[in-house]
N, C-alpha and C positions, 0 to 999 in steps of 0.2 A: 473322469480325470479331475484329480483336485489344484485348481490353477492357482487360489486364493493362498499364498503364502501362510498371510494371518491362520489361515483354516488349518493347514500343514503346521503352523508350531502348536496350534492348540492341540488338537490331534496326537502330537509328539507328546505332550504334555499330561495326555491324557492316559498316558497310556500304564502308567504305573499305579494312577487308582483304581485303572480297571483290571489290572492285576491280582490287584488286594481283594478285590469286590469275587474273583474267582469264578465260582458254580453256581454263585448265586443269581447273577444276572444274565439272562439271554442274549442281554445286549452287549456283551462283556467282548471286548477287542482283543485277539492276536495277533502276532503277527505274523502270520501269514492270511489275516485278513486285509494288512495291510495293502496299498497299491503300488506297485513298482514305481511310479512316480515319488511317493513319499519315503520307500526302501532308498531309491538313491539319493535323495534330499538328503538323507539320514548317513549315511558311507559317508558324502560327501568330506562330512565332518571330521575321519577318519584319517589319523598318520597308516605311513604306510605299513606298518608293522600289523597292526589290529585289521589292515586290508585286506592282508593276506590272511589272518586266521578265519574270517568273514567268507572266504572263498568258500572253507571245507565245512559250514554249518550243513548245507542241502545243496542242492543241483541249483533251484532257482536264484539261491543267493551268488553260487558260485559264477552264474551266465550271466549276473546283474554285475559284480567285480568285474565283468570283465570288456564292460563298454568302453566306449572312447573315452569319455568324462575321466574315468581314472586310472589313463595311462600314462599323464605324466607326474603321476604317483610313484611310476614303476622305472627301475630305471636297473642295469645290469653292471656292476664293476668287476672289469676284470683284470687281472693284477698277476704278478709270477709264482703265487701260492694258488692260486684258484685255474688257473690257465691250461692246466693240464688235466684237470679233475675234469672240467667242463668239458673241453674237449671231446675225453671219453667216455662223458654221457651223450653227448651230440653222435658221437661216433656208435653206438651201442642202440641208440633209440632214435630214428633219423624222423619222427613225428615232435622229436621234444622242441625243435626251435618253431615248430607252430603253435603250440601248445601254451608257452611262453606270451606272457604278456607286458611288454614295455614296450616305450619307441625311446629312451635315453639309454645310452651305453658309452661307459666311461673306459677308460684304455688310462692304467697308472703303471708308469715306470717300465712299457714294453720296448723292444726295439722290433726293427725291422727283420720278421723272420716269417719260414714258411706257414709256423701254427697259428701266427695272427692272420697270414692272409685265409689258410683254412677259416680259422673261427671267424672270420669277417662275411666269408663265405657263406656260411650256417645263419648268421643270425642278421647279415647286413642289411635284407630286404624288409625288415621292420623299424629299422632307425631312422629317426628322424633330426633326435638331438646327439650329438657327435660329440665329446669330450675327451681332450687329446693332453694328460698328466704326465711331463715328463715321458710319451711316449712320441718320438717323430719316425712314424709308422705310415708318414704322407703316401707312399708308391701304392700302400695296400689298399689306400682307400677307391681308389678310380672305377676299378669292374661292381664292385662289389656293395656299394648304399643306396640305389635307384630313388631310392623314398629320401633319402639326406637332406633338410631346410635348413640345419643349424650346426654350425662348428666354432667349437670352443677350444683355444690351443693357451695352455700356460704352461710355464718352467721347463722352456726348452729352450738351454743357452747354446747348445750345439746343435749342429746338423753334420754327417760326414760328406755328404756331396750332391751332386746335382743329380744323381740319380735317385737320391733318397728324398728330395722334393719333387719328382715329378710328378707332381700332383697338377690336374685340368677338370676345371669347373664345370668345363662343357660335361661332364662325365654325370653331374647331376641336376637335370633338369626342374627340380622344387627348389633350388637351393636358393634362400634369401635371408641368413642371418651370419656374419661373421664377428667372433670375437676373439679379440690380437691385442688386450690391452694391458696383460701382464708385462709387467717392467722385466721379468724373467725367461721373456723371449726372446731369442736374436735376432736383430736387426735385418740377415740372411733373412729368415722364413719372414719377419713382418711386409719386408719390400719386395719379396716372392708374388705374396698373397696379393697386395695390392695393384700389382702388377696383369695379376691372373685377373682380377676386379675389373680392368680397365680394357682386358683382351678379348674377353668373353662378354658380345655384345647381347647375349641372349639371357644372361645372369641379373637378371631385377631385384636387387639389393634395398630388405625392407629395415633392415636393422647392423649398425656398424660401429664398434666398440674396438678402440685402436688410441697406441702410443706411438708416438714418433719423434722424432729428435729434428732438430729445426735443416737438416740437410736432407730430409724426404718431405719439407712441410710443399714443394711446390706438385709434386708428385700426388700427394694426400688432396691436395686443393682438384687435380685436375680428377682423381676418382670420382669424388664426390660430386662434381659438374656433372659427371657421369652418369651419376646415380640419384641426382638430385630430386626428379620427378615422383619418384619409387619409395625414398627415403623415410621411414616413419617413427625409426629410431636411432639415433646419434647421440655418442659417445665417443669426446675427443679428449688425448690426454697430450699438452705440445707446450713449447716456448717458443711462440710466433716472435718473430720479426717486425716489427714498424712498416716496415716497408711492402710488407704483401696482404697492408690492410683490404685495400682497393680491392683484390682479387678473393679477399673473402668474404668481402660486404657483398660480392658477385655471387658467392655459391650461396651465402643466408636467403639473398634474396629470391634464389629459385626455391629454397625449399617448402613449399608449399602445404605439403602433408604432412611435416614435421607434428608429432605427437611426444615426444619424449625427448628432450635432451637435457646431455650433463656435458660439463666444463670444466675442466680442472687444470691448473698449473700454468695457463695463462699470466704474464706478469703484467699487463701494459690492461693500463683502466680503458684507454680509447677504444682496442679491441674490442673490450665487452660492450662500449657504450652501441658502437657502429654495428654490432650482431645482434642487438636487440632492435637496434631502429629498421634495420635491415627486415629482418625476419616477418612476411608478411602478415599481416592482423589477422589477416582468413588462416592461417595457421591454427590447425586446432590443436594446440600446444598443451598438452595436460601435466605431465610430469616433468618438472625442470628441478635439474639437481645443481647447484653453484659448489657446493660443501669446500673449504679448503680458501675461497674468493677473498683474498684478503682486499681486493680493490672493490667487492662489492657494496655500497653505499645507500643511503636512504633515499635520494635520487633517479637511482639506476633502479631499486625495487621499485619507486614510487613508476618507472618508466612500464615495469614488465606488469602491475598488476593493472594501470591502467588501460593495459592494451589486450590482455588477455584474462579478461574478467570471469565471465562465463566458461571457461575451460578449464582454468589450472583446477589441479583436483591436490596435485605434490607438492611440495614446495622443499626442499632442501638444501640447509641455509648455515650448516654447523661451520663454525669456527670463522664464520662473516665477520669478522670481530670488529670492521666500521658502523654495523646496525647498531643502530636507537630503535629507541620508544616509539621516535616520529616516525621513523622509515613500517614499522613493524604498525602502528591503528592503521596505516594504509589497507592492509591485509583483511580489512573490514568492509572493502569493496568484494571479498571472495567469501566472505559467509553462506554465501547458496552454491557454492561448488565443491571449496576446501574440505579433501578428509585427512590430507596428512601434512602436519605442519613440524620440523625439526630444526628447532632455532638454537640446538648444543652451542655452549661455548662461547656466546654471542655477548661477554662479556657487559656491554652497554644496556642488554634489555632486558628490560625487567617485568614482573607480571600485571604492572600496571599498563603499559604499553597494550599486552591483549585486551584488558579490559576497556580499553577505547578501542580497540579496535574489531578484530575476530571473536571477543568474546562479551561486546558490548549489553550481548542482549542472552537468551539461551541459543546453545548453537545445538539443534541435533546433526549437523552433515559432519562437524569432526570425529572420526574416528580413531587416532591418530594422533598424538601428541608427544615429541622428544623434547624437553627443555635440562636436560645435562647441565650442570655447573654455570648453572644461573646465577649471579650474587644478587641473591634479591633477600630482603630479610622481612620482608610484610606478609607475616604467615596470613595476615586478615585478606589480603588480594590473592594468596594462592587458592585458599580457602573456597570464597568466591568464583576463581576460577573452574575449580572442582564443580560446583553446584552449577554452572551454568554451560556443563557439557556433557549430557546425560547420555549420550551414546558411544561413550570412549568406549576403545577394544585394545589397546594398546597404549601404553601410559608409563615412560621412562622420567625420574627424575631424580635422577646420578649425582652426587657431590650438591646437590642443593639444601647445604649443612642450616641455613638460618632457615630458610622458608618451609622446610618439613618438620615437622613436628606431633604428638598425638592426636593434635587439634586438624593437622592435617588428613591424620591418615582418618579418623572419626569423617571427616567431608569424602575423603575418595570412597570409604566402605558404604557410607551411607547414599549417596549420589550414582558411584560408579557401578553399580551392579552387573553390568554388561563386560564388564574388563577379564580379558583372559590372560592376557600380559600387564605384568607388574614389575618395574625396577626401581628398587633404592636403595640402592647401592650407597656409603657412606654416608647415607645420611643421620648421624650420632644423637642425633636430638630425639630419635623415638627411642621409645619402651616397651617392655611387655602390656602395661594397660593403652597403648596405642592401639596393637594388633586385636586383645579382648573386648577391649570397649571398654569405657567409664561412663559417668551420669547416672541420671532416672533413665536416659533411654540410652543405653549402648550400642553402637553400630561396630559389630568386633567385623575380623578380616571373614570370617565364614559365611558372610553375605554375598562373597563374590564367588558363586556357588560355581560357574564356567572358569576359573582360571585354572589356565594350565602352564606358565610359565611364574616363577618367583623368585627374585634376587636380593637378596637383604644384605650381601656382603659388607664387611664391617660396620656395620650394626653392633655396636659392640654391648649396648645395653641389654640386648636381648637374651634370656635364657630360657633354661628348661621349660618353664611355664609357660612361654610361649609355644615352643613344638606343642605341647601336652592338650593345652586345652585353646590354644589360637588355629594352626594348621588342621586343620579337620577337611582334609581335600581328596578324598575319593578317587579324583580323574585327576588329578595335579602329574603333571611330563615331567617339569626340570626345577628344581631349586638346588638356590646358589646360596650357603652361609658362609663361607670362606670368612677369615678373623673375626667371628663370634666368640668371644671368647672365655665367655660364661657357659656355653654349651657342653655337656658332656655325655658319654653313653648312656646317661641316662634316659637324657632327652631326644637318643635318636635311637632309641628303645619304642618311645610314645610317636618321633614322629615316624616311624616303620608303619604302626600301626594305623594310626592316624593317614598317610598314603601312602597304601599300595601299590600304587599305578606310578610311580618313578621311575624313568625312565634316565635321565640325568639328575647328577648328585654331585654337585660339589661343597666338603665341607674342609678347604683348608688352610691351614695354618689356625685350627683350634686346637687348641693345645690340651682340652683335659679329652681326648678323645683317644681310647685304646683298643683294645683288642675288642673287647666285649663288642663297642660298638660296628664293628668291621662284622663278629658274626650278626648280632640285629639286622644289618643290613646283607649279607650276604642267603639269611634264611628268609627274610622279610619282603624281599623286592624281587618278584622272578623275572620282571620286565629290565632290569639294571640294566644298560647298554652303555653308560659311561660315569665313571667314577674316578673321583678327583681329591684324593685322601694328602696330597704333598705336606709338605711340614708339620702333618702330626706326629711330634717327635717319641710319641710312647708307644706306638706301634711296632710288632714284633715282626718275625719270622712267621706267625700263628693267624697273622691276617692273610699271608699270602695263602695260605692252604685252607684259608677260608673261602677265598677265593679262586682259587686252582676245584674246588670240591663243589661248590654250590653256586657260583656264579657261572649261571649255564647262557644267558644272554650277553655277559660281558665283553664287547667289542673296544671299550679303552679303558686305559689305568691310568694316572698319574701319582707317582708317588715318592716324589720329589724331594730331598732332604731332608731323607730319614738313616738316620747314620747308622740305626741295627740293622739295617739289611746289608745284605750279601750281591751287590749288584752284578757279578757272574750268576752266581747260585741263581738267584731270582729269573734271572733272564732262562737258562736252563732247563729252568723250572715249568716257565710257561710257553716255551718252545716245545717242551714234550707232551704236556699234560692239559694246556688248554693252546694249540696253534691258532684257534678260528677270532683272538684277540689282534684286532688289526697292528692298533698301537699301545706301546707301552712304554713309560715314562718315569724312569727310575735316577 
């Protein structure tokens, strides 16, 4: 068994010159030389789409697909176009719901009737994660999910009665995550559920993600006492009161195991200050989300990271819009824990601030970096910032119009090699020789051989030359050009070619984009699962049957103010001739 990591990328690595090497070497690797250990290493990496075609290579790849490790890759949506199909293949082949591999099942837009208690029947004794979309389908769940840990309930603003929530927890002995924090649930089923929370003494509650309005805040406080020992993920969304400080400083400080919390819509600064002093030190707190804090200050962080140094690994901090410079070098007490740090919006700070702090020195633990609409205009400190975090894997920097620039993007290509997510979004200051590289030594975008997400939207300087000879991405998922406006079929001719493997595509509001380019892409990309063509205003009738004919993976459209179509026609059109498109946006 190969346990050395390092050994397994080498290996991994190896294995396409030993390809080339062929018949000639003895020594020469396949795979099915390879070792199940290093086979699932390798899936691992895998959307769920290529998961499943991995099943039907051989027998052994198929029984490797189908461990635990990637079941919650798998997950089953059933909806009122698919509901009856399924059914009577359940009904036809009574081996298929073992056969089947997930433990997530989604429930979108059903009501309360006999064929969901049927199908719940069939497939309930494998769920684990429960997803309740506009279906309050509560009565069917009770006999029927033995294995159930996790329920997830949004957009449900009605319930017809009380017999359509009798729902009892007692019914699921795993059960320890509830999520009730959609604003689009009714008040009825949120103080149900809580209710059930506080009844059911055997229910050990490890994760709680809930909204409440300040007339169930004293109800919310008495769960959570409830739950407080067990508790390891909390998610509160409220406008507390002043006066039920006292009794919340009471629940913070049982919480003990707390690992993960978020905070939102809080209006009163004292509240936050008394939940942090509260919350014990032994708390091994890793994930804290503030996002939205407008009372949170350089004080209040200077409080959290001094007390949970060694732990926090998340920090989310978008639209704190009291942070400084000072508040954020604090953040340099977490250099040996921090991987993900998202300081969007944070109007006050700037890139110099990381650089005294989190980014003092080289940092390999961040992986993880959001700075959105930064105004920072020292491209020489973004620059610096780049080179001095060599292990990014994710790297958004949206509307940060002064501080990116070609000088930029030359330090993220040539530094960030590791990065598979890329955003930069309006930021107008690059060019095509950004993405190719300039100088004696050019560091173009095709360095960053693992990315598989790209957003360049209004990008406006960018054109054809860049698809042609910059994007050269093989395995590249989703890019996003949306108001490029130099772009035209021509260059999405090259970049068809250039990536294959697109799985999301949005290119809109580019205006010289027409039909040609609709075929390019409808012959060019067999993996297309969503496509986002809106306000190309040249586009015909002649895309749609481009699409209707050859986009056989296509599950969304958007195609949004375009005034030659025919928006009955259209809709008719792929109601007949391609149903298995979920949504369509005309």
């Amino acid at each position: 068994m190969l346990k050395n990591m390092h050994t397994l990328r080498d290996l991994a690595k190896s294995l396409e010159a030993s390809q080339d090497v062929g018949e000639k070497s003895s020594m020469c690797l396949r795979w099915n030389d390879l070792p199940n250990e290093l086979l699932i290493h390798i899936f691992q990496y895998l959307p769920h789409g290529d998961l499943q075609q991995v099943r039907l290579v051989c027998r052994r790849w198929h029984d490797l697909a189908q461990l635990p490790e990637f079941k919650e890759k798998n997950k089953i949506v059933v909806n009122n176009e698919n509901k009856f199909l399924l059914l009577e293949s359940l009904n036809v082949d009574s081996d298929l719901a073992q056969r089947l591999s997930f433990d997530t099942l989604e429930l979108h837009g059903l009501e309360l009737a006999d064929d969901v208690q049927l199908l719940l029947k069939y497939l309930g004794k494998k769920v684990r994660k429960l997803r309740l979309y506009k279906s309050p389908v509560f009565a069917s769940l009770n006999d029927n999910l033995p294995a159930l840990e996790e329920l997830i309930v949004t957009h449900i603003p009605t319930v017809q009665s009380d017999n359509t929530f009798s729902l009892n927890l007692s019914n699921f002995p795993k059960f320890k995550a509830l999520d009730i924090a959609c604003s689009n649930v009714t008040t009825y089923v949120k103080t149900h559920m809580i209710l059930n929370l506080t009844r059911e003494v055997s229910v050990k509650m490890g994760k709680l993600c809930i909204e409440v309005n300040r007339d169930h805040e004293d109800l919310l406080i008495y769960t959570l006492q409830c739950h407080a020992q067990t508790l390891r993920h909390l998610e509160i969304i409220l406008r507390s009161t002043p006066i039920m400080i006292v009794k919340w400083k009471q629940v913070f400080a049982a919480l003990e195991n707390l690992e993960t919390l978020k905070i939102t819509g809080v209006s009163c600064y004292m509240w936050l200050k008394h939940v942090f002093e509260c919350l014990p030190k032994e708390a091994p707190l890793r994930h804290l989300d503030l996002s939205g804090g407008l009372q949170v200050d350089d004080p209040l962080l200077k409080l959290i990271v001094n007390k949970w140094p060694q732990s926090l690994e998340t920090m989310e901090l978008m639209f704190c819009s009291c942070l400084t410079d000072e508040g954020v070098k604090s953040l340099g007490s977490l250099r040996g824990s921090l991987k993900t740090l998202n300081i969007s919006h944070c109007s006050k700070i700037s890139s110099q601030g990381l650089l005294q702090g989190l980014v003092q020195e080289t940092n390999p633990i961040l992986t993880t970096l959001v700075l959105n609409d930064i105004t920072d205009t020292a491209t020489d400190n973004m620059c610096l910032v780049m080179q001095r975090l060599p292990n990014l894997c994710y790297l958004s920097l949206e509307s940060c119009r002064d501080a990116v620039t070609d000088v930029t993007l030359e330090n993220i290509f040539r530094h960030q090699t590791k990065l598979q997510h890329l955003f930069l979004d309006d930021c107008m200051r690059i060019s095509d020789e950004g993405l190719l590289g300039f100088g004696s030594h050019p560091a173009p975008i095709h360095r960053l051989k693992g990315l598989q997400t790209l957003s360049l939207r209004g990008c406006r300087n960018l054109s054809n030359r860049a698809l042609a000879k910059g994007l050269k991405f093989p395995e590249l998922r989703k890019l996003v050009l949306g108001y490029c406006h130099k772009i035209s079929s021509m260059g999405i001719e090259e970049l068809v070619e250039n990536c294959p493997s697109l799985e999301d595509l949005t290119i809109s509001s580019c205006l010289m984009i027409d039909d040609d380019a609709m075929l390019h892409i409808a012959q060019g990309l067999p993996r297309l699962r969503r496509l986002n063509v809106s306000n190309c205003i040249n586009l015909t009738g002649k895309s749609i049957d481009y699409v209707v004919e050859l986009c056989r993976s296509l599950k969304e459209l958007s195609m949004c103010g375009i005034d030659s179509l025919e928006i009955q026609e259209v809709q008719d059109k792929f109601l007949q001739m391609k149903p298995q498109i979920c949504e369509v946006n005309l």
